[in-house]
N, C-alpha and C positions, 0 to 999 in steps of 0.2 A: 684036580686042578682048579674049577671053580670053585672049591671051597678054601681054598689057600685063597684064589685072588680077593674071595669076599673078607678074610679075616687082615686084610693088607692096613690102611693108612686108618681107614673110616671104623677097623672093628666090624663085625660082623653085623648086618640089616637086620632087620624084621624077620620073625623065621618065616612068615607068610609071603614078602616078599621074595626072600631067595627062593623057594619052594617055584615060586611063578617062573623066576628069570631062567629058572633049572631045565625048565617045561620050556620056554622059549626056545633057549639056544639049541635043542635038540634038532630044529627045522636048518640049522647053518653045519657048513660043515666040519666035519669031525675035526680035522687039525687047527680051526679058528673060532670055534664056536664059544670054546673056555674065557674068549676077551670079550664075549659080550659082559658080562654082570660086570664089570669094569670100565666099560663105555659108560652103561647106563649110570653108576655110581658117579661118573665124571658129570654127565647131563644132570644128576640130582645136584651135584654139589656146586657147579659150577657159579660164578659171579661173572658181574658186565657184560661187555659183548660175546656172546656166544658162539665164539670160533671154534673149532678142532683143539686146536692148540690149547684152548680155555678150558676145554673139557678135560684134555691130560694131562694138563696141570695140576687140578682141581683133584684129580684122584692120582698124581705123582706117578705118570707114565710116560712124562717128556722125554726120557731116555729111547723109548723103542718109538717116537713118534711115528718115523715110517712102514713099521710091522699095523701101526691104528688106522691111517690114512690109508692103507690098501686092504683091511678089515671093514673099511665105514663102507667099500666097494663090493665085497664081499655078502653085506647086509642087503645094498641094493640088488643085486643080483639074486637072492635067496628072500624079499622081501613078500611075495607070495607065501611063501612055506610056513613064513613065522609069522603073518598072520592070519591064515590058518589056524595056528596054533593057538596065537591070543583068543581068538572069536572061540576058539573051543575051551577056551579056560574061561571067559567071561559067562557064556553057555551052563557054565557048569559049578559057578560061583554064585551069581545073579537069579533074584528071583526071576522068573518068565513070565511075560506077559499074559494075555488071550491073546494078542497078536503080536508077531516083531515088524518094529518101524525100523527101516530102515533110510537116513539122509542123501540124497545125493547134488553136491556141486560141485564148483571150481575155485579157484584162488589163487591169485598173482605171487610170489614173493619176488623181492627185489633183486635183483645181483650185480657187482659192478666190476666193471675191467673186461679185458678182452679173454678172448678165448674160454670162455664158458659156455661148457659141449650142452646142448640143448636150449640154452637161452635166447630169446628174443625179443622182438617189441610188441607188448599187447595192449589190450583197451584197460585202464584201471578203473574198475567200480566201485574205488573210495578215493577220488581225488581230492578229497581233504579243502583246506584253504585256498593248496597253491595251485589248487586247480590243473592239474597234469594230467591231464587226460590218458595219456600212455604210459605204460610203466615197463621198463629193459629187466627179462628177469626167465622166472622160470612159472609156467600153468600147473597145479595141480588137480586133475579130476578127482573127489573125494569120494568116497562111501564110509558112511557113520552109523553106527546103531545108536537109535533115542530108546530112552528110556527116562519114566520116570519114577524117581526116589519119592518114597512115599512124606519125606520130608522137605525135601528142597526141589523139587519137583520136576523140566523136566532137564536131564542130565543127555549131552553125545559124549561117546565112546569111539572115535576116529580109530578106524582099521588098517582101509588100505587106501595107496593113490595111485593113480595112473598118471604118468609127466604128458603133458600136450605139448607139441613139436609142431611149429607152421610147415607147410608142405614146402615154404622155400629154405627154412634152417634143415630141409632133414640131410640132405644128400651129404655133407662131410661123415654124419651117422650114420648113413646108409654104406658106405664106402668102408668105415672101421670097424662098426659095429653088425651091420646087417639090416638097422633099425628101419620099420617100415613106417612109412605115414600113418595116419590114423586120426579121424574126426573126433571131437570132445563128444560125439555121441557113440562112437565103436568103441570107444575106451570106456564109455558109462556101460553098456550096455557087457563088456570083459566083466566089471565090476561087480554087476547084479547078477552076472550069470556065478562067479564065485560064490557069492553068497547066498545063492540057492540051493548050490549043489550042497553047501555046508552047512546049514538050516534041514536041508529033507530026512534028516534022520531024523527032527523032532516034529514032521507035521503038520506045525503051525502056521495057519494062517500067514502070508507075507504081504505089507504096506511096503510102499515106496512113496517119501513124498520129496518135489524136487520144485525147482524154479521153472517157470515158465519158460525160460529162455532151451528148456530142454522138453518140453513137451511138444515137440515133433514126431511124426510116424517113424522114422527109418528107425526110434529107439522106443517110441511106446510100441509099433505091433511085435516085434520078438518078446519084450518084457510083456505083455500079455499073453500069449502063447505061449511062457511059463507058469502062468495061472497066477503069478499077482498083479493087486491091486494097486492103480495110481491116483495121487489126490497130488493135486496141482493149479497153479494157477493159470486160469480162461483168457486167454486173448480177447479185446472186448468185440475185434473182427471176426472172431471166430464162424468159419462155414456149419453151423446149427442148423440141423431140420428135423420137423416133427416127428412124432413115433409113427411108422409104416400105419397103415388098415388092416384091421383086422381079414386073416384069407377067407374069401366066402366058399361054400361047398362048392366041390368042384369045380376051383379055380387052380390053375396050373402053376407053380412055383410061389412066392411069395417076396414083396419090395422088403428092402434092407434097409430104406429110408424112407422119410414123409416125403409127401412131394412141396409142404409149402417149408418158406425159409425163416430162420426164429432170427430176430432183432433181439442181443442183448441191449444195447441203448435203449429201446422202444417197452421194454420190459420193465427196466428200472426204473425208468421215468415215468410211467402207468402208479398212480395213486393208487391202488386197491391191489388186493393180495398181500402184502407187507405183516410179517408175522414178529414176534420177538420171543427170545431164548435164550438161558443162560449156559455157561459154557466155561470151561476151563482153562484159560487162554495163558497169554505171554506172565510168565512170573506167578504163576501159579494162582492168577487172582482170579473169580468168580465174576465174569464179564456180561451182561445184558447186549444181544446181539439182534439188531433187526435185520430181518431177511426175507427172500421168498428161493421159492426151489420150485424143479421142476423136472422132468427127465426129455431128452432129446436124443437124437440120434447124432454122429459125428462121423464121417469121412476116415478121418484121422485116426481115431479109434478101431473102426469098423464095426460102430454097433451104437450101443444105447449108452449112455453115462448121466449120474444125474448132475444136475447145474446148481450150486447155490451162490444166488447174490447177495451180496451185506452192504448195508447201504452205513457209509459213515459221517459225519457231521458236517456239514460246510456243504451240504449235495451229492460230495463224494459216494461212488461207489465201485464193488470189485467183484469178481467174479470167481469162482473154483469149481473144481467139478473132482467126482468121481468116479474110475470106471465100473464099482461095482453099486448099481442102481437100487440095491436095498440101503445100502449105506444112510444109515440119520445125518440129519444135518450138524446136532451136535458131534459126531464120529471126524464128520470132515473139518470141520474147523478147527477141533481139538490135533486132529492130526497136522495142519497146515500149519497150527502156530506152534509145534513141535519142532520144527523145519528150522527156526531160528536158533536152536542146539547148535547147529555145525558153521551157524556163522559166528556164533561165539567159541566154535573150536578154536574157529581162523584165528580170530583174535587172540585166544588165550598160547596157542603155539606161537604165533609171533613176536608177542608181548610177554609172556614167561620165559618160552623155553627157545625163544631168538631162532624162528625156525627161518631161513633165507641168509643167515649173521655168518653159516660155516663158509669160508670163501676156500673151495674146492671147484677143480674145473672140470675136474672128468667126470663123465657124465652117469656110473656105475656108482659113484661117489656121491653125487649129489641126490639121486632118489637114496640112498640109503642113510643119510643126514637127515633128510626130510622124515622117513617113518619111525628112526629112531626118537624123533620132537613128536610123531602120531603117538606113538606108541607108549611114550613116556607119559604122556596127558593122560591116556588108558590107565594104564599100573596104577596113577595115581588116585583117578577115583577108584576104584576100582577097592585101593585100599581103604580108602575114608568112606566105601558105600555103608560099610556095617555099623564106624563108630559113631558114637554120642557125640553131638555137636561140640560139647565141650573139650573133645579131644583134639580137634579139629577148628577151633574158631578163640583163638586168645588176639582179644584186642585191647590188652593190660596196656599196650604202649602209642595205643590210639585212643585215649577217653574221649576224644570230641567223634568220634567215630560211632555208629550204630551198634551197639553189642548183639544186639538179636538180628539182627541182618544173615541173610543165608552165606553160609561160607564159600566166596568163590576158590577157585581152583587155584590163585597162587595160594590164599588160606591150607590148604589142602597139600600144596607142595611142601609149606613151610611146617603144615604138623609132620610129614615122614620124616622131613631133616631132623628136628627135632625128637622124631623118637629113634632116631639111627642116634642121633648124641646120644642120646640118654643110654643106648646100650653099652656107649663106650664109655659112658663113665662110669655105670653098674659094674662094669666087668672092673674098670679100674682100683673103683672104692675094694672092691670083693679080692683084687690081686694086692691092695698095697692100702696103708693105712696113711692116706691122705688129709691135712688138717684140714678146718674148716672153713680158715680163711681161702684156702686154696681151691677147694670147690667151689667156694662162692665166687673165686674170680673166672672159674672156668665155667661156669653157666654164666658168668657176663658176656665174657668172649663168645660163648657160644648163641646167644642171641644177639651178638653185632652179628656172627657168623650168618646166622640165618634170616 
């Protein structure tokens, strides 16, 4: 069955492609799982606002519309399983690091009209021009694997989310569904424990690095107590105290903290100690960093973590830390500005692949909208991790444009479009002896198309 539906309107994909979606849909169930490569086909090919309806269009399945719209429900419902699946096909695709980084935030998308199940009013942290400070929509908790390409440097790979629900929208959810509350830190904390369990067959070292705004206890001491590492950014009130004394012979137990109190202000501002280092930072560039570091004890933590401050121009300065106290200063800052991967996720699923556009109300339907736009951003590098830039990067139709510029990710959507054409017309030219002029007008069409 999924091989009929891949040979449908678009011709058959990439073999490496189908091969992946084949490995996916095996986590959905057995009577619905055959319309995924179908969906997604829709999601690659689709134009303008990115509705439902736009997607079925786009791969000419408006006929069974309502067999898709209770598949997209489906997906959410089974959105654990399959990705699972993805992380073990990136795993096993993808070179490995010495460590996995993994990202974790949150992300507003919009929604409008009434009765959309999970929806609410949150705080928006890109009010833009108009200044709106709130935005009516839906929360996604994110978990992303960083990684970076040894050419374009560093790249997220969005897995999975968790929807965040206010404890006053849950009860309609609570009452149809069963759905229970749940803080943006019990949902984070869901998040990293999956991706532990599915990580521990290789090993490896595990980083988390996340926004400040989640560096509280209730979600760093359980993720510690799984034995990784967090690098995060320091509150500059941060309750700091010095490293314990050393226990003298036979003294009875031993303190868990200093007894005096560390001033980050007081620290910063102190002329001497101030080191510099270069460092691997935003955009792959080799950045000169002044700093000092230090190790203290934290509450919060329940131990020791070390502190690095970076002082930046204008007087500014900021603070990070890491729980694991051998960690180099280079290690932590390289990992913190890793961190801005998944806010370029956000951006790139909103802005390519129209993630928040499907107007769907129910609410088994709307997380499963949302990881099929995760998941599609995935596949897609995932595909262009291997090729030469120039498979991947034509800006023949942008000369005032950078040509050596690193290819972002709609670059990257529009080379798979592109080589799915191309197979359809291979196979055409190879079935039927097609003139010249006639090709030439069907690669015109085909890049208005894409």
């Amino acid at each position: 069955m999924a091989g009929q539906a891949f040979a449908g309107a678009f011709g058959r994909p990439p073999e490496d492609w189908a091969e992946w979606v084949t490995w996916l849909q095996i986590g959905l169930h057995g009577r619905s799982r055959w319309r995924l490569p179908l969906v997604l086909t829709g999601l690659l090919m689709a134009r303008g606002r990115r509705t439902v309806s736009s997607w079925l269009r786009a791969a000419q399945l408006q006929a069974d519309y309502i067999d898709y719209y209770y598949f997209n429900g489906s997906v959410g419902r089974k959105s654990k399983e399959v990705a699972t699946r993805l992380f073990q096909l990136l795993l096993s695709h993808l070179p490995l690091p010495e460590r996995i980084v993994l990202a974790l935030d949150d992300t507003p998308t919009a929604r409008y009209g009434p009765k959309v199940e999970g929806a609410g009013l949150h705080h928006n942290p890109t009010s833009g021009p108009d200044d709106h400070k709130f935005v009516y929509g839906h929360v996604w908790v994110t978990l992303a694997w960083v990684v970076r390409h040894p050419l374009w440097h560093t790249i997220g790979l969005p897995l999975l989310a968790r929807l965040y629900v206010k404890a006053k929208d849950v009860p309609p959810l609570a009452q149809r569904y069963g759905w229970v509350f749940q803080t943006k830190l019990q949902l984070a904390i869901d998040l990293i424990q999956w991706a532990a369990n599915t990580l521990k067959p290789l090993g490896k070292p595990l980083w988390l690095v996340m926004d400040g705004a989640y560096a509280y206890r209730p979600l760093l001491k359980p993720i510690l107590a799984m034995g990784i590492t967090v690098v995060s950014r320091l509150r500059r009130d941060a309750g700091l105290r010095t490293l314990p004394p050393r226990k003298r012979r036979g003294q009875r137990g031993k303190r868990k903290y200093g007894k005096e109190k560390i001033s980050l202000a007081k620290r910063a501002a102190h002329p001497a100690g101030w080191q510099a280092i270069e460092a691997v930072l935003y955009g792959g560039q080799l950045a000169t960093k002044t700093y000092k570091t230090f190790l203290a004890t934290w509450p919060v933590v329940g131990g020791v973590i070390r502190v690095v401050l970076v002082r930046e121009s204008g007087g500014r300065w900021d603070a990070f830390f890491c729980t694991d106290p051998t960690a180099t200063v280079r290690q932590i800052l390289e990992c913190y500005a890793d961190r801005s991967a998944i806010e370029q996720i956000f951006h790139d699923i909103k802005e390519i692949w129209g993630a928040g556009q499907q107007q769907v109300r129910n609410l088994w339907r709307n997380i499963g909208c949302f990881h099929l736009n995760l998941w599609m951003h995935t596949l897609v590098e995932m595909w262009a991790w291997h090729r030469l830039a120039e498979e991947i990067r034509d800006r023949s139709g942008s000369p005032w444009d950078d040509a050596t510029r690193r290819p972002s990710h709609g670059d990257r959507r529009k080379a798979l479009r592109d080589k799915w054409f191309d197979n359809v017309f291979s196979a055409a030219l190879v079935k039927h002896k097609i003139p010249k002029e006639i090709q030439n007008l069907l690669n015109s069409l085909a890049r208005l198309a894409a």
